[in-house]
C-alpha positions as CSV (number, residue, x, y, z in Angstrom):
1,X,120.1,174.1,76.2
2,X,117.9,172.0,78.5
3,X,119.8,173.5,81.7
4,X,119.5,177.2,82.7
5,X,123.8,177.1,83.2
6,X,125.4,180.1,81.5
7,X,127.3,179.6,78.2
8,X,131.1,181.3,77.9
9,X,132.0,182.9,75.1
10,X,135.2,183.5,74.4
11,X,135.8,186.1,71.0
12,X,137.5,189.3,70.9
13,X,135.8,190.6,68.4
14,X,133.1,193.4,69.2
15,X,130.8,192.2,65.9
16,X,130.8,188.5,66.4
17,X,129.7,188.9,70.2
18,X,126.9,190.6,68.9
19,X,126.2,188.3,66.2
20,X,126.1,185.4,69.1
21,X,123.9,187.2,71.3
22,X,121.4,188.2,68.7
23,X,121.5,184.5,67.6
24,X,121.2,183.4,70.9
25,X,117.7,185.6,71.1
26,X,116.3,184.5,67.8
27,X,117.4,181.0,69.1
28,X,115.4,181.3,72.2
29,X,118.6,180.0,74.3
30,X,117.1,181.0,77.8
31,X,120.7,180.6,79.1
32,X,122.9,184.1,79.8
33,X,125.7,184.4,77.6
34,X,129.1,185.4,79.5
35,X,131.2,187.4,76.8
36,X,135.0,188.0,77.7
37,X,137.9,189.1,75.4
38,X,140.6,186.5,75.7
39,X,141.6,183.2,77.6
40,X,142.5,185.4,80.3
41,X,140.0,186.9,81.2
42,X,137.8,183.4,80.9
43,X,139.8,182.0,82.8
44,X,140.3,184.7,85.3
45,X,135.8,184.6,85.1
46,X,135.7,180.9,85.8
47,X,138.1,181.6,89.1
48,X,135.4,183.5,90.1
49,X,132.8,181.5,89.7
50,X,133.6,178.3,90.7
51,X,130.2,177.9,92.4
52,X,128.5,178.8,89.2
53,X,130.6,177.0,86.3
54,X,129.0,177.2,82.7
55,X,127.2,174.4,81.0
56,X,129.0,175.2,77.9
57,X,132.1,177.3,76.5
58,X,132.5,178.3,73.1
59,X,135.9,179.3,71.7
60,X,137.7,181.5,69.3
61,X,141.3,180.5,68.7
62,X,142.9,183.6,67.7
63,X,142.7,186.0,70.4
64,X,145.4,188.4,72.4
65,X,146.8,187.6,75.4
66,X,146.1,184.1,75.9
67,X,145.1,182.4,72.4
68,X,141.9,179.4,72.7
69,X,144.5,176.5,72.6
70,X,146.2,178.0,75.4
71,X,142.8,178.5,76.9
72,X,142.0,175.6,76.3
73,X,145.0,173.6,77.4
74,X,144.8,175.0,80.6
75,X,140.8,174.0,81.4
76,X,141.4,170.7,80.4
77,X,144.1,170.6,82.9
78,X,142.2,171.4,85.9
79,X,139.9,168.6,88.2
80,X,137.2,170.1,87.9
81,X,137.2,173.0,84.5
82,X,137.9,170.4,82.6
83,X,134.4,168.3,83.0
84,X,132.7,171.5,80.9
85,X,132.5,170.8,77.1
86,X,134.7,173.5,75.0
87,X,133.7,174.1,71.2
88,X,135.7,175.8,69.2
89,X,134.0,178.0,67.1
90,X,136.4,180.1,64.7
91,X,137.1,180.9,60.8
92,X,140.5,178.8,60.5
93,X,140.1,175.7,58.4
94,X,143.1,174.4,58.9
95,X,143.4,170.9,59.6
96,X,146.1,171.5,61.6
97,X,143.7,173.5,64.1
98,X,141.2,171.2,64.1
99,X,143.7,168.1,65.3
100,X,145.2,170.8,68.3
101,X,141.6,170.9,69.2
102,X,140.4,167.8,69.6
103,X,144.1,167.0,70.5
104,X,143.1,168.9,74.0
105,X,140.2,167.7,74.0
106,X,137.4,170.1,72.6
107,X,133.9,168.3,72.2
108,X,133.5,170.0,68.5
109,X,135.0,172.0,65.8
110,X,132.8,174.3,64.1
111,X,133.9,177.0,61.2
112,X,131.9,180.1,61.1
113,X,130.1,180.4,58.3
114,X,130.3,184.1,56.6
115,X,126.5,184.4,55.6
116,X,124.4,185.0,58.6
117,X,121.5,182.6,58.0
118,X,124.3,179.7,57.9
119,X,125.5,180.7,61.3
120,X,121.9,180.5,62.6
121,X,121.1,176.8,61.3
122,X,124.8,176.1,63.0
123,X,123.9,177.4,66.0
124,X,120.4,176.0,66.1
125,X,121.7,172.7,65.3
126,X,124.2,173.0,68.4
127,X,121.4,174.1,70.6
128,X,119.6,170.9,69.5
129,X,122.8,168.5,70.2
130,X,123.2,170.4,73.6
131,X,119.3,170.1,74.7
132,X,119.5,166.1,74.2
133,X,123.1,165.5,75.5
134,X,123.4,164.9,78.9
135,X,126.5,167.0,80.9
136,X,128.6,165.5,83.1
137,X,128.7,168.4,85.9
């Protein structure tokens, strides 16, 4: 991404942290990469660093604790939280996940492609959309 703001992941799975982190390398994203385990816990990080907000969260939806629509739900309810664009990025297909999403207001929908080089080309082609776009905080 063109600004040097974090990104926030959001995924509670051990493996597909790693998997975004070493796609973030090969990617050459200069910007850190926040990992935390639940809605919680993003939330509870975005509390905390109110001064320092992300450029970008992305989202799993099925999580403990505090699933990404709840997560989500409650960002897009707050003045100022809800200004930073939330992608989901999960394995559900359902188009009954994709309408909750962009029902509370996600900027995308992306399903995780299982082969690895896929999930590069995704991720570069996010980077690309995210280097032109302009963010509104």
């Amino acid at each position: 991404m063109k600004n040097q703001r974090s990104v926030l992941l959001l995924e509670d799975s051990a493996l597909e942290i790693k998997k975004v982190e070493r796609a973030f390398q090969k990617l050459g994203f200069e910007n850190t990469l926040v990992s935390k385990i639940n809605g919680k816990e993003g939330l509870a990080w975005l509390m905390e660093n109110q001064d320092n907000l992300p450029g970008l969260i992305l989202l799993d939806l099925n999580m403990p604790i505090m699933d990404g629509f709840e997560f989500l739900e409650k960002v897009k309810e707050d003045k100022v939280l809800k200004m930073i664009p939330v992608v989901i990025m999960t394995t559900s297909k359902h188009p009954s996940d994709k309408l909750k999403g962009f029902e509370r207001q996600a900027a995308g929908y992306m399903v995780k492609p299982v082969r690895y080089s896929d999930f590069l080309e995704m991720l570069s082609t996010m980077k690309h959309y995210w280097d032109i776009s302009e963010l509104a905080t």
